[in-house]
Every structure is written in C-alpha cells, then in structure tokens.
MARLUMNU-399941 format. One record per residue (C-alpha): x, y, z; residue in one letter. Coordinates in steps of 0.001 Angstrom, whole numbers, padded with zeros to 6 digits, always signed. Example, Ala and Ser with C-alpha at 12.3 -4.5 7.8 and 13.67 -1.06 7.14 Angstrom:
REM MARLUMNU-399941
+012300-004500+007800a
+013670-001060+007140s
END
This chain:
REM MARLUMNU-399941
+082869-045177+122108x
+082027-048336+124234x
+080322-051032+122627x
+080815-049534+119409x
+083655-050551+116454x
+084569-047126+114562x
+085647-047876+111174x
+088931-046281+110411x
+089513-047667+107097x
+090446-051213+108047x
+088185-054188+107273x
+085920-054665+110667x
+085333-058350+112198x
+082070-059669+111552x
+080693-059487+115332x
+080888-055959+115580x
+077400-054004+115843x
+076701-051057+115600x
+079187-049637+113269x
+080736-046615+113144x
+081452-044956+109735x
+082654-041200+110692x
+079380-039143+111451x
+077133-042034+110294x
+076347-045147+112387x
+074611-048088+111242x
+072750-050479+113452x
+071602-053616+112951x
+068260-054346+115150x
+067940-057366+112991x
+068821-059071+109598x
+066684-057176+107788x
+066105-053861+110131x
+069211-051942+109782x
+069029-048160+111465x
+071314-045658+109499x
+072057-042511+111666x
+074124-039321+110352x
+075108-037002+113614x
+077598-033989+113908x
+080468-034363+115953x
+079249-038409+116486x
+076247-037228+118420x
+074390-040643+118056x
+070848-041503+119652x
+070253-043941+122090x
+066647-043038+123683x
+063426-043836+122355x
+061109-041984+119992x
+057022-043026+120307x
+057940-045277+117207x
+061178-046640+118150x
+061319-047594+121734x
+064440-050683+121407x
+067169-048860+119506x
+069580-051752+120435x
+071457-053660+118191x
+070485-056981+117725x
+072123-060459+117575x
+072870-060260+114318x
+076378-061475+112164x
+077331-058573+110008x
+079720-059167+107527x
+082001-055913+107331x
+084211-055152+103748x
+085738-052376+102263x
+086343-052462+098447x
+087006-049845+096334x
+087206-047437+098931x
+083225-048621+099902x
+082260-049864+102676x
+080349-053393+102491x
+077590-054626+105495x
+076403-057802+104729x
+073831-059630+106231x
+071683-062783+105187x
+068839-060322+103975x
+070949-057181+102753x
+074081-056047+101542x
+074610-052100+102190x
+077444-050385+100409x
+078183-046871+101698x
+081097-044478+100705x
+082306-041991+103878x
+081839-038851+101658x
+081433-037147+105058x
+077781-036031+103995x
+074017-037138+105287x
+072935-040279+103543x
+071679-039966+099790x
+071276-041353+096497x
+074909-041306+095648x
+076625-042397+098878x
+074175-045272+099939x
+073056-048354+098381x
+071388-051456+099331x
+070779-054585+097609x
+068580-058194+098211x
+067071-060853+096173x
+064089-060953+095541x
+062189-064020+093467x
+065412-065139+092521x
+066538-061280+091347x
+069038-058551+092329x
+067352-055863+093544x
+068534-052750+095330x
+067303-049634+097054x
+068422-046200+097597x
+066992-042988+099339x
+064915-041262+096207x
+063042-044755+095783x
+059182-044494+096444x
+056836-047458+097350x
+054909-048719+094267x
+053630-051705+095566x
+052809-051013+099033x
+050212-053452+100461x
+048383-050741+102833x
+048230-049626+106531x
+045331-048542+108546x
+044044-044883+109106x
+043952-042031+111586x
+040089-041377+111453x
+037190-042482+109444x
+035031-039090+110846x
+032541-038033+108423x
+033947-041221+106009x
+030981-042292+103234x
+032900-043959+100971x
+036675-045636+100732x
+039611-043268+101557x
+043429-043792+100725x
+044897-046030+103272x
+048457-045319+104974x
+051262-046910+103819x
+051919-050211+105793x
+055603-052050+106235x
+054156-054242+103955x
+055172-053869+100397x
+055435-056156+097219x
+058634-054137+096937x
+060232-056028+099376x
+061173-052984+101668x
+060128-050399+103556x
+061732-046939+104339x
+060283-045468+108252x
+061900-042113+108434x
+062571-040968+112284x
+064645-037721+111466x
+063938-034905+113677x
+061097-036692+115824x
+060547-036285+119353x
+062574-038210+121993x
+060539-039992+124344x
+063099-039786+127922x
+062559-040560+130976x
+059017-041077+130259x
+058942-037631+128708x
+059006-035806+125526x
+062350-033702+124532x
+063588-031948+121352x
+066008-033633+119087x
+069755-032332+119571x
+070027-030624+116326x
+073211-032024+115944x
+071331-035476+115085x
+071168-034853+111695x
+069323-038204+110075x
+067605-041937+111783x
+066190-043590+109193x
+065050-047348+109586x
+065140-049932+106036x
+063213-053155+106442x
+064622-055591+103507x
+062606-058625+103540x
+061715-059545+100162x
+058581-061795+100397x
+059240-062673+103552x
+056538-060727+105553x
+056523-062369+108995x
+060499-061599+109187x
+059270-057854+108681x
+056518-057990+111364x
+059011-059594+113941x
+061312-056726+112541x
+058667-054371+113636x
+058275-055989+116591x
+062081-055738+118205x
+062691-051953+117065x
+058541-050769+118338x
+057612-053508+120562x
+055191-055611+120905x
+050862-055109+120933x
+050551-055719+125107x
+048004-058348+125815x
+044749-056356+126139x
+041608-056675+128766x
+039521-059954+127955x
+036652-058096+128121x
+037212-055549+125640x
+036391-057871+122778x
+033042-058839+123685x
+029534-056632+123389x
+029240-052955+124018x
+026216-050223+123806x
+027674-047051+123076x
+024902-044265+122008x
+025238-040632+121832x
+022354-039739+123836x
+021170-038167+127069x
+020490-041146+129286x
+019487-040962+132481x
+020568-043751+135377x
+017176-045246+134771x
+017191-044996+131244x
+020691-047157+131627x
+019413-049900+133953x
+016528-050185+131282x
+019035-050682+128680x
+020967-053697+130315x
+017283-054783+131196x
+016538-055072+127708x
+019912-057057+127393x
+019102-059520+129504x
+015398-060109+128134x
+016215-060220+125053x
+019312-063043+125458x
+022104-060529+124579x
+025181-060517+126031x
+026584-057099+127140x
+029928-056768+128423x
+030930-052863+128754x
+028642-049788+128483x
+030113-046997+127393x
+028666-043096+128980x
+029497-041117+125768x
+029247-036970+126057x
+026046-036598+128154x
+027590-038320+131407x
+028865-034825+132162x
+027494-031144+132424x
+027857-028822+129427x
+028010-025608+131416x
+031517-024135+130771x
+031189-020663+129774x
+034598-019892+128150x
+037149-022326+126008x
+038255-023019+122250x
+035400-025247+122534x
+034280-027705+119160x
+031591-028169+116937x
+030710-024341+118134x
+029703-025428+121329x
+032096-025471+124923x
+030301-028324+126176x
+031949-031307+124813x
+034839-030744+127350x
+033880-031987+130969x
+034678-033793+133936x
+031987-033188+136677x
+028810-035520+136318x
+025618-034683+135545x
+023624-035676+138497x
+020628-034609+136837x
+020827-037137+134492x
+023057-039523+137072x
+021777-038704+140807x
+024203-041400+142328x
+026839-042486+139328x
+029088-044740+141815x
+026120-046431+142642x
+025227-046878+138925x
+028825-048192+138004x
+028737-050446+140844x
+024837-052257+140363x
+026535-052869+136653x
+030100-054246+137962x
+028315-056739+139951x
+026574-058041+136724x
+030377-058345+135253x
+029431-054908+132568x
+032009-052538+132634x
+031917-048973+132434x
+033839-046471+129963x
+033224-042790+129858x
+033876-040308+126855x
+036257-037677+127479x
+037334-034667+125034x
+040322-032857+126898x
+040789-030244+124764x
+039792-027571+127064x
+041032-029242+130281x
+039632-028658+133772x
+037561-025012+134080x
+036737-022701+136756x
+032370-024015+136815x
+034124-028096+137295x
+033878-029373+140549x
+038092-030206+140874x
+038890-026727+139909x
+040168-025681+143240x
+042035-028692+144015x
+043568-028660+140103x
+045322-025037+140402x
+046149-025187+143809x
+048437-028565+142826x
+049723-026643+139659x
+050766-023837+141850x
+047772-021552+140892x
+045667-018984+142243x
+042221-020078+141165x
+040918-016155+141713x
+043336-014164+140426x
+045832-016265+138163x
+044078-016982+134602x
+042974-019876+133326x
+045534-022758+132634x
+045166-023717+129103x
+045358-027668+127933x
+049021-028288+128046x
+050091-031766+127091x
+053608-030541+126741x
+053903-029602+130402x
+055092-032943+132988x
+053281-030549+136165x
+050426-030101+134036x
+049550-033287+132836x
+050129-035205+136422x
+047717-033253+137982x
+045113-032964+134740x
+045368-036753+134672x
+044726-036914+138498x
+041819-034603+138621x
+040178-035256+135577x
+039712-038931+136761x
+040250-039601+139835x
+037026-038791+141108x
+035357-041198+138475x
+037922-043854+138916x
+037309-044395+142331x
+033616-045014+141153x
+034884-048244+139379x
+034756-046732+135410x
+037105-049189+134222x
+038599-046995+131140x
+038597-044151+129499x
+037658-042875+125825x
+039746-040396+124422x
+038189-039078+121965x
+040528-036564+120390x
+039484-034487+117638x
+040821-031311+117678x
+044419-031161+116015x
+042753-028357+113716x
+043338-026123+117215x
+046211-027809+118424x
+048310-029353+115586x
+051240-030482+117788x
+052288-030542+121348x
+053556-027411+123015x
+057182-026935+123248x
+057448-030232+120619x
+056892-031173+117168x
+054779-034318+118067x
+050823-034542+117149x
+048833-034504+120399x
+047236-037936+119197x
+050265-040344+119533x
+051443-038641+123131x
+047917-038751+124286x
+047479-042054+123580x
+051040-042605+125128x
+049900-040977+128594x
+046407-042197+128661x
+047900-045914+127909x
+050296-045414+130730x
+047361-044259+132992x
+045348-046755+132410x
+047588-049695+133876x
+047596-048051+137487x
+046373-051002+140201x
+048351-053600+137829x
+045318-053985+135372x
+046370-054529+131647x
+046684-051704+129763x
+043964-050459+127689x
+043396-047407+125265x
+040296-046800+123575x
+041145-043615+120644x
+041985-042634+117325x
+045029-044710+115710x
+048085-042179+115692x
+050466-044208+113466x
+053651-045652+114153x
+054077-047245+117652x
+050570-046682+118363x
+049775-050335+118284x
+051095-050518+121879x
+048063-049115+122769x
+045258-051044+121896x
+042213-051086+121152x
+041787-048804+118519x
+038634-046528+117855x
+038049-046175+114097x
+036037-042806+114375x
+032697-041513+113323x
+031857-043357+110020x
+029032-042964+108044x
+026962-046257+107758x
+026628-048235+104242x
+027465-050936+102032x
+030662-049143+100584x
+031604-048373+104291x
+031270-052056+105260x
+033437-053111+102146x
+036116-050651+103178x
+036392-051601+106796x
+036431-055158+106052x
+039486-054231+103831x
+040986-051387+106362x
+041262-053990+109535x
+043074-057331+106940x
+045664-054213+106138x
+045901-052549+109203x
+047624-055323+110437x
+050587-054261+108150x
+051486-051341+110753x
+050899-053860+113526x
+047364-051909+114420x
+045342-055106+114999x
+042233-054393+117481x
+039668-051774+116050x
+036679-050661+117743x
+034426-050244+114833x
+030866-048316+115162x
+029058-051371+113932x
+026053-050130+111743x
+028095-046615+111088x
+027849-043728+113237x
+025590-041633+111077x
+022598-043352+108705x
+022743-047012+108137x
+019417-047520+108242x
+019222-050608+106423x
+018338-053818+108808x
+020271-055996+106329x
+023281-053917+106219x
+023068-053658+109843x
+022852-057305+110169x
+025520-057985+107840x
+027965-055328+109595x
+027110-057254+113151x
+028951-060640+111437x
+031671-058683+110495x
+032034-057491+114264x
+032309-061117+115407x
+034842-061443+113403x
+036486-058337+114312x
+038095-057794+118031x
+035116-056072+119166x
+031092-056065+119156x
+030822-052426+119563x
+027830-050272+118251x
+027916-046778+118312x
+025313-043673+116797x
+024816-040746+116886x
+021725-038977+118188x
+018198-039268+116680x
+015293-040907+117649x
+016042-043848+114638x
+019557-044241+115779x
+019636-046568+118011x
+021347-050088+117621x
+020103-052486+119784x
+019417-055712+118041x
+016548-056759+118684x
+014580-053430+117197x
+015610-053775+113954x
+013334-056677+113103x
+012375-060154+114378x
+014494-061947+111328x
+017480-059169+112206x
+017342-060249+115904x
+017279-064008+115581x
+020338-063859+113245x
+022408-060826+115189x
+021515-063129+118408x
+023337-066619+116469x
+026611-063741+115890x
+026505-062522+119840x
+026319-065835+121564x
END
C-alpha cells in the first residue's frame, strides 16, 4: 500500500499519513479534518464525491500511540482513540477528544448537533414565513460530523456507484471556537468558491412575463431614462414556445420545458442579444430540462440522430442525466443554438425532484449533478464559471451564484433572508440571487424599498415576479419617494 503506513500493532512515526488500522483508514486532510474510512478487504477511496473533491492527506504532524491496546492520533486540534475491533466505526470503538474554553471535551458517532449555528437552504418556493435552516459546519459544539457513506463517486468527470465493499467515509471537523480553521478545513477537502463573473453582482430585470423584443428594448429604455443601471436581463419561461404535446410536464402544463424561440414574441433574438451586448447588458435565459428536447423543437433531428436514434420510428428519449451520450448531446443541442446568439448563461431552474428524485442508474439528487454539468458548461471559451440554480448542499458552493427560489414577498420574508445569507456562509454558499421584493405579493413600496438595501448589500440586485399586471419591479413605479431612495442603493 504505497504512500500508506499500515499499523500492525507497533507504535507508527509521527510523519506518517494516512494511516492504516486493518479495514479502517484514517486521513488527515488537516489538523482538524480527519476522514475515517471502514472498507472490506482494504478497499479504500481515492476519487472524488460532489462534496469531497481533495481526498488527499494533508501536511499535517500526527502523533501515532498505542496504549492499552488503543490506538492514539494526535494532532494539535484532536486526539482520536480507536480500538481495531475489526468492525465499522461506532460508539464503542471510536472516540475523539479537544478543548474547548479551557475544557475536555470529546465526541463519538451517536452525538447530535445542539448548538449548530445554521446553513442555508435548498428552496424558498412558495416560502411566507421562516423555515428550518440546514445544518452548517458551524457549531457552538465545536465540531461537525459530514457523513459521505454510500454517495456517488464523481470519476473521470462522471458519476459511478460506490464499490459496496466501501463500507463507511465519514469526515469530523474539530475546531472548537476556532471557525476560520473550519472554513479553511472546508476549503482543502471541497474546494474553493471559483471567482465568479463581475457582472453577476450588479442589476438585473427578471419578470415572468410574455415580452416581446420591443417590449424588451422598452424596458432597458426605461433604464436608461430613469438613471438605473442594468447589467443582465434575464428571458424567463416565455423566450420559448409552449407547444409540446406529450411529457411529464409541471404545474399541469408541458410547456415549461423548451428550447426553440418564440419568434412571435422574438422575430430576430440574435439580433436582440446583440443591440443589448453592445450596451454591456447581458443576457440569461430560463431553462426547465425536465422533459429534454421533443419531437415539435427545432434540434430534434439533429439531437437523435447524434444519440444514435431514429427520430420516426425509435420513441422518445426521456431526460437522462445519468447517461454521459445523453447529456453531451442534450447540453449541445439545447444551447448551442442560443449560445452562438451571445446569451451569456443559463438558468436552471430545477424543480421537479417530485418526478425524478435521483439520477438514473445513481443515488445522487438531480440538483447537485445538474448544477455540476451546467457549471462545467458554462466555462467553455475560458469565461469564468457561472451557475445560476437552486443550492444543492454540500460542494455546491463551487458553483456560484445561487438562486434562492420563488419566495413569497413580506416583512417576515425579508427578516429571514437577511438571516439565511449571514448563515449560509457556514456551508460556504456565499452568493444568492434573491427575488428582491418576493416573487409572489409584496406589494408594499416600503417593504420593497427596504428589501432593495438589503440587495446592495447582498451579491446581487436581482428582482424577480411573477405574472400579474401589479407585479412588476421596476423602481421607479413604485413611487417618486421609492425611486429617489432605490436610485441612492443602485448607483
């Protein structure tokens, strides 16, 4: 076992990590990260999950004892004491300790969180009033417990099933009150949040509505008039037809799922992107992929015949973000035509786990893989990176910005953002995209106004609504008072 020191019941030197205990190895990313693996027959993992992408051991001076027939890793943060009972880790054959305000403490596996200082959430669809957060790393504790057993690996840029054989990976951050050691734990075992697209923190008009091209131009129009800045506008559902005829469809209709434009509504989109590039606005489009790419969209040809398909005899390829084949050429003709218009990024806006809990032929939620390949997509031409969806936990702050979801605008709603983006930072999720003003209602100028400040000091001025004549969140038509003070907040 190459780089490896296999304890054999003699006292190890203290440069030697990982460390080999039987079936159970324990790395040590960093002084207070270690990674505690049980494996039949030694089968250890090396490749990366979506949560744990550096599984190498770290620079780190492990003290190695054996006393009364227990083993005894020390580090400056922790002290584990295991006994080779040739079973999976539990309460009885695994123990850590650390001080903590000048106390003892110690951890083993049946401990819970008590004092966990919060994470961020998936969605905040349909939200009115505060939810339960998710846990963060964060604790008053002084530890935190992420349990990788059984998850996807993430190889060769793929997703594979576990070997069975790889019976436990469980990851204990000791850090007593020392939070930023924690973070920069984080950090070397998930990696770090990528520097993300300048202009993805500045002003955005996002409206569910059926705009036309002119209808568009008008809006930036009123931008500009008005003194507001705008930096990306966002095409949400209508940018596309509705016409598919078969599908699992959503909110009991099988039009949210499309890729061909509307040139009804958008004669000459290229054209459109192109008069707003010039005027340094970006473009992002909605997308719900759900359904994938149908016989009535314009690509549908071109898609089976690169997946192998007969488009008039073989049926229907179903969404399949399990499949390599499938997703290369989904990716390619979903977007391609669009991205050679100049849209600059793409919103997945995936909702539909209800219908699709987890990945095909895996036991990973489409969210977090999406996310993964859209991410991946998105840096094609050398541009930074940049995501624009639902937060999918664990490793998912690789792929900023996040989209908060469809929240319902009020006071209670502002409170609990405020309070949901200071501890989302605790799972390293540290760009939202909130719908300033609240997706549904928030009718209230002040709370509106209010909402705006909170934006600037947020990573993003993005508004959002959804459709009805009153829902519209431009600035300067919610009053002249409302408009001189949200114009101070955007410049």
């Amino acid at each position: 076992m190459t780089g490896l020191f296999v304890l054999l019941g003699m006292v190890a030197k203290a440069d030697n990590n990982p460390i080999v205990v039987g079936n159970s190895r324990f790395t040590f990313i960093t002084e207070n990260l270690v990674r505690m693996e049980y494996a039949n027959h030694q089968k250890f993992l090396d490749d990366s999950t979506l949560f744990a992408v550096n599984r190498q051991a770290g620079n780190v001076d492990v003290k190695v004892e054996k006393k009364d027939g227990k083993y005894i890793f020390s580090t400056s943060m922790m002290s584990v004491e295991f006994e080779n009972d040739g079973f999976p880790f539990g309460q009885n054959n695994v123990r850590v300790s650390f001080e903590m305000d000048g106390k003892r403490k110690s951890w083993c596996m049946t401990d819970e969180q008590r004092n966990n200082l919060g994470g961020a959430v998936t969605t905040l669809d349909a939200i009115g009033s505060p939810i339960p957060l998710q846990e963060g790393l964060l604790s008053r504790d002084g530890w935190y417990l992420i349990n990788d057993t059984g998850k996807d690996v993430y190889k060769n840029g793929w997703l594979s099933v576990r070997d069975r054989d790889h019976v436990q990976d469980l990851y204990l951050f000791v850090y007593g009150n020392d939070y930023k050691s924690a973070l920069r734990s984080l950090k070397a075992i998930s990696g770090a949040v990528p520097m993300t697209r300048k202009y993805v923190h500045g002003s955005w008009y996002c409206r569910w509505w059926q705009y036309t091209a002119d209808d568009y131009r008008d809006l930036v129009k009123g931008y500009h008039e008005h003194d507001f800045p705008l930096d990306i506008m966002v095409f949400d559902m209508d940018w596309h037809r509705k016409d598919g005829k078969i599908g699992t469809g959503h909110a009991f209709t099988r039009g949210w799922t499309g890729y061909s434009w509307n040139r009804k509504l958008i004669p000459d989109p290229g054209a459109l992107i192109r008069e707003f590039h010039d005027q340094q606005i970006y473009v992002t489009i909605n997308e719900h992929p759900h359904d994938g790419i149908r016989p009535h969209e314009d690509v549908y040809r071109e898609f089976t015949r690169a997946l192998g398909i007969d488009a008039d005899k073989d049926p229907v390829p179903i969404f399949d973000a399990g499949d390599r084949k499938y997703m290369d050429a989904f990716m390619r003709y979903a977007h391609q035509e669009s991205d050679s218009m100049g849209v600059a990024f793409w919103w997945l806006d995936w909702q539909q786990d209800y219908a699709y809990p987890v990945v095909r032929g895996t036991t990973t939620k489409h969210l977090p893989w999406l996310n993964e390949i859209y991410y991946n997509y998105s840096k094609q031409g050398e541009l930074r990176g940049t995501g624009f969806s639902r937060w999918g936990g664990w490793g998912d702050h690789r792929h900023p910005i996040q989209f908060s979801g469809d929240a319902v605008g009020n006071w209670n709603m502002l409170n609990f953002e405020v309070k949901l983006t200071t501890t989302s930072g605790n799972a390293g999720c540290f760009f939202w995209a909130h719908d300033i003003g609240g997706f549904y209602d928030g009718l209230d100028s002040e709370l509106y106004t209010r909402w705006t400040q909170f934006g600037l000091l947020n990573s993003s001025l993005r508004i959002h609504s959804v459709v009805g004549d009153k829902m519209d969140r431009r600035p300067w038509l919610w009053g002249e008072r409302e408009e001189k003070a949200m114009r101070r907040i955007y410049h």
